[in-house]
N, C-alpha and C positions, 0 to 999 in steps of 0.2 A: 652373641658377641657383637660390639659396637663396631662403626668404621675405624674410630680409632685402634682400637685392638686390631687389625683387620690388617690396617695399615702398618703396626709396627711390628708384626709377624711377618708381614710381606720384605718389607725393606730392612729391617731388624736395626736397634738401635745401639749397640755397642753393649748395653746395657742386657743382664742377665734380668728376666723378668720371669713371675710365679703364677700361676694361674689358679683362680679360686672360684666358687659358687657360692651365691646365697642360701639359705635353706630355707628362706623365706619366700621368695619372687624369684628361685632358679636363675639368675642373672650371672652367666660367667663372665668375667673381668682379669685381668693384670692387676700387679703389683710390684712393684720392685723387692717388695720385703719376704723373706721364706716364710712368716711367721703370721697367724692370723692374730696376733693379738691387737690390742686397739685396731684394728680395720674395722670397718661400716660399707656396707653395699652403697655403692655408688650411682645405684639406681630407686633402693626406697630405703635406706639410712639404717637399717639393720645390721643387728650385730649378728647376728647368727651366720658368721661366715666362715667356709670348710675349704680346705684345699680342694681344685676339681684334680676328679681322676683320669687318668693318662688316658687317653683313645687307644 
């Protein structure tokens, strides 16, 4: 998880946000969007992107 994610967990932005993984480079990330469709990992541009699942 980045700082920024980090950070808008901590302080939270008004805004409902979605939490997903890569399944490429395991990179979890935010989104505002529920849905993975057109999304791309924002760490190596892959699409292979999956909702993460709840801790």
């Amino acid at each position: 998880m980045g700082v920024l994610d980090t950070v808008s967990e901590l302080f939270g932005s008004g805004d409902q946000h979605y939490r997903f993984r890569c399944a490429d480079c395991e990179t979890e990330f935010a989104q505002r969007v529920a849905t993975v469709e057109d999304l791309t990992c924002p760490e190596c541009g892959a699409g292979a992107v999956r909702p993460a699942e709840a801790a």
